[in-house]
PAGUVEX-955885 format. One record per residue (C-alpha): residue number from 1; chain; x, y, z. Coordinates in steps of 0.2 Angstrom, whole numbers, always signed. Layout:
# PAGUVEX-955885
[rec NUM "A" [X Y Z]]
...
***
This chain:
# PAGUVEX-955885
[rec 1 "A" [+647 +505 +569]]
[rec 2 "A" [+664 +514 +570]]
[rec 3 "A" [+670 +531 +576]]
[rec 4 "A" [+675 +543 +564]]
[rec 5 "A" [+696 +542 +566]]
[rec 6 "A" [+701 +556 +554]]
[rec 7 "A" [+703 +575 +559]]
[rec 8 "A" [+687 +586 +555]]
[rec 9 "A" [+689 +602 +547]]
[rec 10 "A" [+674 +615 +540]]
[rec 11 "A" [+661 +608 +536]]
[rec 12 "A" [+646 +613 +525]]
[rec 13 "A" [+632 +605 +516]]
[rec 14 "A" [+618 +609 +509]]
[rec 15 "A" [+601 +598 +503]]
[rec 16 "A" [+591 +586 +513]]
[rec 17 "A" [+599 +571 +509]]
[rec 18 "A" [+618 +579 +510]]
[rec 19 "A" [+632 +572 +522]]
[rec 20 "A" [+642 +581 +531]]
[rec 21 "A" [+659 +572 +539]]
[rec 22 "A" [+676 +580 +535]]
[rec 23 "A" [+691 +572 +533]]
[rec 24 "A" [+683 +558 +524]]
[rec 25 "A" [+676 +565 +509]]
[rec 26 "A" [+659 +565 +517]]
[rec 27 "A" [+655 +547 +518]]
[rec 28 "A" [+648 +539 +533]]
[rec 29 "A" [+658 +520 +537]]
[rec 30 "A" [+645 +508 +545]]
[rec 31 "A" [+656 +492 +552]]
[rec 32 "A" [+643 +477 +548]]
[rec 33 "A" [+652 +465 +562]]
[rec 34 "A" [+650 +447 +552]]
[rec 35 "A" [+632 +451 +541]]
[rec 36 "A" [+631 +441 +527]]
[rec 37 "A" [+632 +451 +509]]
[rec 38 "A" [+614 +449 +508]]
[rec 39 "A" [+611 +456 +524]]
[rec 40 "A" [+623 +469 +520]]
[rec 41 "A" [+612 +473 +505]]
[rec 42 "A" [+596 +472 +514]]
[rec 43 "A" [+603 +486 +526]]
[rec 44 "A" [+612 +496 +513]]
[rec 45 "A" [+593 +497 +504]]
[rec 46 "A" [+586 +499 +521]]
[rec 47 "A" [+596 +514 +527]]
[rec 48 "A" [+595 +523 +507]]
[rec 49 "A" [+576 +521 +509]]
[rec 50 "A" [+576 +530 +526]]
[rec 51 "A" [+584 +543 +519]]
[rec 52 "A" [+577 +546 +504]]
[rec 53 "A" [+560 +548 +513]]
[rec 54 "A" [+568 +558 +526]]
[rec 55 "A" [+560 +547 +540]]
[rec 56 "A" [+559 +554 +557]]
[rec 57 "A" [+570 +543 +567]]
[rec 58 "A" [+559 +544 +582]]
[rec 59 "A" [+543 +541 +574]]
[rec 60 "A" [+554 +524 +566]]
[rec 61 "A" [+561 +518 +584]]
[rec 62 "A" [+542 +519 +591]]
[rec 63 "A" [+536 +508 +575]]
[rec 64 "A" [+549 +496 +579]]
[rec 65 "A" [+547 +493 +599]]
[rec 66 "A" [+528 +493 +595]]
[rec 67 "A" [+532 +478 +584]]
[rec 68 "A" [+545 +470 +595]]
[rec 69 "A" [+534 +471 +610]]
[rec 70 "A" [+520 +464 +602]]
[rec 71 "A" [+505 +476 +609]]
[rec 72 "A" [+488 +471 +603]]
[rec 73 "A" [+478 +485 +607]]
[rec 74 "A" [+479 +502 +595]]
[rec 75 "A" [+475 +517 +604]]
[rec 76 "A" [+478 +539 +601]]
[rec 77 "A" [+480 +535 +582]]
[rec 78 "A" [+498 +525 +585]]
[rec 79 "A" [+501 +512 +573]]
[rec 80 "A" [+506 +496 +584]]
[rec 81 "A" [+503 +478 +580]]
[rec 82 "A" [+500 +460 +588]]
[rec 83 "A" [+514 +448 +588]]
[rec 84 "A" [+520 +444 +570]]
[rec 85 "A" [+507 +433 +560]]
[rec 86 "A" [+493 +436 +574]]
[rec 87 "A" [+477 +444 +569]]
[rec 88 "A" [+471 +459 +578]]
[rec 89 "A" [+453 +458 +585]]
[rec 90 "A" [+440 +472 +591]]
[rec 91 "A" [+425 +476 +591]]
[rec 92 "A" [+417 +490 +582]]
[rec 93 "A" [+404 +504 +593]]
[rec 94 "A" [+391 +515 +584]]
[rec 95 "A" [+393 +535 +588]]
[rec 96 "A" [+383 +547 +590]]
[rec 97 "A" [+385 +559 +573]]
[rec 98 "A" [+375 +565 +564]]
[rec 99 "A" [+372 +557 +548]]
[rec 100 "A" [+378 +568 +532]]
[rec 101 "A" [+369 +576 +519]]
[rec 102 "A" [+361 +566 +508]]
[rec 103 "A" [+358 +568 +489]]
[rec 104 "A" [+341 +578 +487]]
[rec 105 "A" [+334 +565 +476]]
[rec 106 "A" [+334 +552 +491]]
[rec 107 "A" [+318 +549 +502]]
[rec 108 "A" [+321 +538 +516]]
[rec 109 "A" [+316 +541 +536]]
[rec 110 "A" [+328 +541 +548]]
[rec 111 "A" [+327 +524 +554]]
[rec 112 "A" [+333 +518 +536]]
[rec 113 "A" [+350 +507 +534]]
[rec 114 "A" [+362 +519 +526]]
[rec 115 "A" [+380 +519 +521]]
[rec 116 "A" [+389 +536 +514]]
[rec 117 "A" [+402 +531 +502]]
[rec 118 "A" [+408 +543 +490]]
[rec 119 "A" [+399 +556 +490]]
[rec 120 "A" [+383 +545 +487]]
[rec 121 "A" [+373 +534 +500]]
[rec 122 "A" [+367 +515 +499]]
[rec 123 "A" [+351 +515 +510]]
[rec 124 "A" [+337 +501 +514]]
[rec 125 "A" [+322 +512 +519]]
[rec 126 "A" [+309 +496 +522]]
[rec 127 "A" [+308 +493 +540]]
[rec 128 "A" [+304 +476 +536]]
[rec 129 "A" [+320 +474 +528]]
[rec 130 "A" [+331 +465 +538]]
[rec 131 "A" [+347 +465 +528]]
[rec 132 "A" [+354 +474 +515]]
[rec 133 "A" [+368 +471 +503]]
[rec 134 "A" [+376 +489 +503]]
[rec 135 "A" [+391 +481 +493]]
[rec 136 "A" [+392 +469 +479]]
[rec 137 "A" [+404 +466 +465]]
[rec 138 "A" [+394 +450 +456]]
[rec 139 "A" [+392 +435 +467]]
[rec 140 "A" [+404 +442 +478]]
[rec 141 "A" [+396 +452 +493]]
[rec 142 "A" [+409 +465 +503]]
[rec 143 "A" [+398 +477 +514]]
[rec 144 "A" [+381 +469 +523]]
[rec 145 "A" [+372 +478 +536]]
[rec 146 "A" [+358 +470 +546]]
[rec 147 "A" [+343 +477 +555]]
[rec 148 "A" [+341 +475 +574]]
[rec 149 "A" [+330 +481 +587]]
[rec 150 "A" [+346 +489 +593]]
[rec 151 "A" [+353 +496 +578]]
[rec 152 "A" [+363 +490 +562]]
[rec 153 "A" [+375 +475 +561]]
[rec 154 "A" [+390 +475 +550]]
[rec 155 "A" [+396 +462 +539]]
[rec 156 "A" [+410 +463 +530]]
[rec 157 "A" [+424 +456 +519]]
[rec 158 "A" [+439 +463 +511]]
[rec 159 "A" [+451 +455 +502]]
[rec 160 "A" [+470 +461 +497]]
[rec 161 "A" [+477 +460 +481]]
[rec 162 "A" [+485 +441 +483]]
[rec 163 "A" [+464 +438 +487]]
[rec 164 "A" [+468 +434 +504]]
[rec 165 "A" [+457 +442 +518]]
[rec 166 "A" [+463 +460 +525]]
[rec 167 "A" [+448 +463 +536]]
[rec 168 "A" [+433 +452 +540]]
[rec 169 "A" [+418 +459 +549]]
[rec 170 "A" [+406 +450 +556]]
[rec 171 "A" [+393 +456 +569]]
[rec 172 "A" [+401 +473 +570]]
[rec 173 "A" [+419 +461 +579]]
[rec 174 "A" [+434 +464 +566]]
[rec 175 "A" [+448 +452 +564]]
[rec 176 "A" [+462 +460 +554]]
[rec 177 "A" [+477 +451 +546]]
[rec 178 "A" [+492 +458 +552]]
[rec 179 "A" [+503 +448 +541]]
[rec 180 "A" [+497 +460 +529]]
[rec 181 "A" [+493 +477 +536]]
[rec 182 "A" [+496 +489 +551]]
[rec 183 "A" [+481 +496 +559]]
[rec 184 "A" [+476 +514 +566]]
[rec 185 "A" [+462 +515 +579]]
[rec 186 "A" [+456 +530 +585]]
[rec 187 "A" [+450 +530 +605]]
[rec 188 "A" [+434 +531 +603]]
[rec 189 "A" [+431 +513 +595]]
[rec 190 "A" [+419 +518 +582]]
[rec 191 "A" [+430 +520 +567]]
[rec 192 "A" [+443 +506 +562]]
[rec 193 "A" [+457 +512 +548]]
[rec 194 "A" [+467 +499 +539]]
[rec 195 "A" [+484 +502 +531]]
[rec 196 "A" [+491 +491 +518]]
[rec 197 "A" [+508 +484 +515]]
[rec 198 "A" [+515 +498 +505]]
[rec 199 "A" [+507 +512 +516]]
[rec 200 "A" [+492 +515 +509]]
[rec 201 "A" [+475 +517 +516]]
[rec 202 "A" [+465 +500 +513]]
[rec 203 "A" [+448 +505 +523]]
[rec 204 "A" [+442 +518 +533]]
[rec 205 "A" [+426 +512 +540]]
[rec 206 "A" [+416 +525 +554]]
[rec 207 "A" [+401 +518 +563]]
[rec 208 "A" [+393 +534 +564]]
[rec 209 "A" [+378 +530 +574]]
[rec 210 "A" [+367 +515 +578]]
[rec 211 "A" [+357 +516 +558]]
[rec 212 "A" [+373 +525 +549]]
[rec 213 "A" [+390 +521 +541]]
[rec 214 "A" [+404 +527 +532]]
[rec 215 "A" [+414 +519 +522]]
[rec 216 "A" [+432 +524 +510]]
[rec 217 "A" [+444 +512 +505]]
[rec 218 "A" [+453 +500 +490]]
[rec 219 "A" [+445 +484 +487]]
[rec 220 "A" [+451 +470 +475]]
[rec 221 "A" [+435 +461 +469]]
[rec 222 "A" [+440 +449 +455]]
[rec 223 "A" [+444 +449 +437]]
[rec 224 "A" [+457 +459 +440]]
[rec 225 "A" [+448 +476 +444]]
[rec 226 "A" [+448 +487 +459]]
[rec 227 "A" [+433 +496 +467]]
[rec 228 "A" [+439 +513 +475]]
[rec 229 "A" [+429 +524 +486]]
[rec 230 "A" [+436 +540 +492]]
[rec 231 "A" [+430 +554 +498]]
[rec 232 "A" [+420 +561 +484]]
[rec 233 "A" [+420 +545 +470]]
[rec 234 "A" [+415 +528 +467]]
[rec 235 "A" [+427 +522 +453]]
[rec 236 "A" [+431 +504 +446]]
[rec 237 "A" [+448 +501 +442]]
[rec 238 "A" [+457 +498 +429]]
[rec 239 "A" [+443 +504 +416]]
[rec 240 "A" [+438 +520 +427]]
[rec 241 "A" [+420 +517 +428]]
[rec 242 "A" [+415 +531 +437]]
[rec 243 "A" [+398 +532 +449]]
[rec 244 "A" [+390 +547 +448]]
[rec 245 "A" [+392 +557 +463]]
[rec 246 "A" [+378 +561 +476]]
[rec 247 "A" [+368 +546 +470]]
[rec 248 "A" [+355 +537 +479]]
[rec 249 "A" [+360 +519 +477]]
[rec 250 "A" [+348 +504 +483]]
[rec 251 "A" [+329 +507 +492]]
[rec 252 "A" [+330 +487 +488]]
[rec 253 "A" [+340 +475 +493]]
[rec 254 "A" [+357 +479 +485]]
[rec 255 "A" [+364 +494 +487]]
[rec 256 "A" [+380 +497 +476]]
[rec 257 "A" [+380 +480 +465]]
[rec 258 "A" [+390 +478 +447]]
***
């Protein structure tokens, strides 16, 4: 980068996204130092972006020495990663919360298999039952849990849009592909959030206690449609199939199937 070589004067700007350098008609210079024009045009698109979305520079400089140090561990809600390409691993623990209200249509002890999603809850209130599709989009199963003397195992599998695996779950252990997300881990290993390529939330998944989880995220299952859970929905993209809210969904073994 060059210093600026012409004389300031006032200066005054107003806006966000406004420049302020007298003397040179309010343009910032940047010397590139032998980059090719298509790096050039990679940082010119880079820089107008970080303006734009008005990033905070020191919230960018902590993304980027996370990434160039390669940490593997995600801890006090700080997106970091694993080296490039490297999967990150972990395990997932159950809490200690209580489990939310449930619709008042539902009957289940509570020892039953649940999973709050939506505003609704899949549940398996047989005893005998020892596994429980929550999830299933055809042949194609995303959420199990399983009965254990100990409590609930989770089984899980979630694809991105290209249909390769974003998170894998098996035994309550997590393998996330990094080529493909940035994770958020709170401290307290019971809830895992993945954030997608563009920046948006993928899954939020929360082990609330040894029989219960919660579950919101964007899931690709086939055929070119999307299942979205938020907060308060169930909703099947693109032809916005909408589950009604507050629902009891299984009592056999599949909870949330279509």
């Amino acid at each position: 980068m060059c210093a600026q070589d012409r004389p300031s004067g006032p200066a005054t700007a107003t806006g966000a996204c406004n420049v302020v350098i007298s003397g040179s008609g309010n343009a910032i210079n940047i010397k590139t130092c032998g980059l090719t024009n298509e790096q050039n045009a990679e940082w010119r698109m880079a820089f107008k972006q970080i303006l734009e979305k008005q990033v905070d520079p020191k919230v960018l400089v902590r993304l980027l020495n996370d990434i160039k140090s390669g940490i593997s561990r995600i801890e006090n809600d700080i997106v970091v990663m694993n080296s490039y390409g490297s999967p990150v691993t972990g395990e997932l623990i159950p809490a200690n919360d209580p489990d939310p209200p449930v619709p008042p249509t539902c009957s289940m002890g509570r020892d039953a298999m649940k999973v709050y999603m939506g505003g609704s809850v899949a549940f398996a209130a047989d005893e005998e039952q020892r596994e429980f599709r929550a999830i299933a989009a055809g042949k194609n199963t995303l959420l199990t849990i399983k009965r254990r003397p100990q409590g609930i195992l989770i089984d899980a599998n979630f694809t991105a849009d290209e249909g390769k695996t974003m998170t894998l779950i098996n035994d309550n252990s997590f393998t996330v592909n990094a080529n493909i997300t940035l994770i958020r881990r709170t401290p307290d290993k019971s809830t895992l959030e993945v954030i997608d390529q563009f920046g948006k939330q993928a899954l939020w998944i929360r082990f609330l206690n040894p029989h219960s989880i919660k579950i919101i995220g964007t899931f690709p299952v086939g055929n070119g449609r999307t299942l979205q859970i938020g907060q308060d929905a169930i909703t099947i993209l693109p032809q916005h199939i909408m589950f009604a809210d507050h629902t009891c969904l299984g009592g056999g073994r599949d909870g949330l199937s279509f």
